[in-house]
C-alpha positions as CSV (number, residue, x, y, z in Angstrom):
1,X,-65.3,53.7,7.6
2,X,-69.1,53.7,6.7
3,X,-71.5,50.9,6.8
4,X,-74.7,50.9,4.7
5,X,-77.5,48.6,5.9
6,X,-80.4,48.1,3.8
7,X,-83.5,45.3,4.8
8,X,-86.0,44.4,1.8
9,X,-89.5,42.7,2.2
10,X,-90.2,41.8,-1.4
11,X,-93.5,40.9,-3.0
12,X,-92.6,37.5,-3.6
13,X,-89.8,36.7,-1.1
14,X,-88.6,34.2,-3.5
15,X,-86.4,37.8,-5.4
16,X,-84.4,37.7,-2.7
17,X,-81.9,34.4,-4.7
18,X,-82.9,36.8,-7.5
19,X,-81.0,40.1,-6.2
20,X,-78.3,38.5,-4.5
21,X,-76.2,38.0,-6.3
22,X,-77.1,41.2,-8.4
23,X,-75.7,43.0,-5.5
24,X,-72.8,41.2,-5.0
25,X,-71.9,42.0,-8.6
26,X,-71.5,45.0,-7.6
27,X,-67.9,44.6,-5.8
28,X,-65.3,45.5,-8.3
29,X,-67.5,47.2,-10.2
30,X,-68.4,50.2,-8.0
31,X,-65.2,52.3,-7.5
32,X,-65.1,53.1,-3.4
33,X,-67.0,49.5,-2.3
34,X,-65.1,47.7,-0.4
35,X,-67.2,44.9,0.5
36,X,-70.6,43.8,0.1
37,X,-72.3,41.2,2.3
38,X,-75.6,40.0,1.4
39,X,-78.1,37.6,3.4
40,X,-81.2,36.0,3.0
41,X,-83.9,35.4,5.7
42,X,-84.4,31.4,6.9
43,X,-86.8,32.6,9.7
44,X,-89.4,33.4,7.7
45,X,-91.8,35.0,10.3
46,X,-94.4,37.9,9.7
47,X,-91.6,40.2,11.0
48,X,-88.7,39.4,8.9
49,X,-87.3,40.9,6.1
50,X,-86.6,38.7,3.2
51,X,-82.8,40.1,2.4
52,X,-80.1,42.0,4.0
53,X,-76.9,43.9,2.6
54,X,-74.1,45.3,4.7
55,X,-71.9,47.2,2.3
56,X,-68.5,48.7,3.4
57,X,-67.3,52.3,2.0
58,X,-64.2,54.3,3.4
59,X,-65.8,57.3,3.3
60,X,-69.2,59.2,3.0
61,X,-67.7,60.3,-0.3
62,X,-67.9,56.1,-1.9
63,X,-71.3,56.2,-0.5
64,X,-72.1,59.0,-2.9
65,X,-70.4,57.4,-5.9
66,X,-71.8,54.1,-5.3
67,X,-75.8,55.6,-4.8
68,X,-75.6,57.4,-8.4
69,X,-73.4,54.5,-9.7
70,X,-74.9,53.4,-13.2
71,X,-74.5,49.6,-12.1
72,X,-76.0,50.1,-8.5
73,X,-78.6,52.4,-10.1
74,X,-79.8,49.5,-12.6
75,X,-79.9,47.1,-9.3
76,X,-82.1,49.7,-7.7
77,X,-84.5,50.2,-10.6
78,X,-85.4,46.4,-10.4
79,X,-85.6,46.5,-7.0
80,X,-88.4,48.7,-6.6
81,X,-90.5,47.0,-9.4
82,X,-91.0,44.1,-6.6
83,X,-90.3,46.1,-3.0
84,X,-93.0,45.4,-0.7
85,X,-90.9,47.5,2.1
86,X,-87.5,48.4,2.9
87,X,-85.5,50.4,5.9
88,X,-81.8,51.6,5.7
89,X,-79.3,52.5,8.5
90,X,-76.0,54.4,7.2
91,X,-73.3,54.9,9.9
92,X,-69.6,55.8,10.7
93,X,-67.3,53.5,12.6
């Protein structure tokens, strides 16, 4: 099983209720996503990131098809008109 975990600072932190549920979308339409948990900061402090997604794959191989995905790739594209910053961790459990 593989876990993708992406953090986003956005411009405006305010996207965030914007692109939740953008991502969530995604389940059911992304063949090899199994689940897709998304978050949204409350903290607020100079060190937080404003969103969170913990996506679920079986393999490496539904990693692939969901990262060239037309729906994920749409997601993407508006992401990174407001992305102030972003990190990833991808790993095998």
């Amino acid at each position: 099983m593989i876990k993708h975990v992406v953090c986003h600072k956005y411009n405006d932190k305010n996207e965030a209720l914007k692109i939740k549920p953008m991502l969530m979308d995604l389940v059911g339409k992304v063949p090899g996503l199994k689940n897709m948990e998304v978050g949204i900061d409350f903290m607020d402090t100079a060190r937080a990131y404003h969103l969170v997604l913990i996506a679920t794959f079986d393999d490496r191989a539904g990693l692939d098809v969901y990262a060239d995905h037309p729906e994920h790739v749409k997601v993407k594209d508006y992401i990174h008109t407001v992305l102030e910053s972003g990190i990833s961790v991808d790993y095998e459990i």
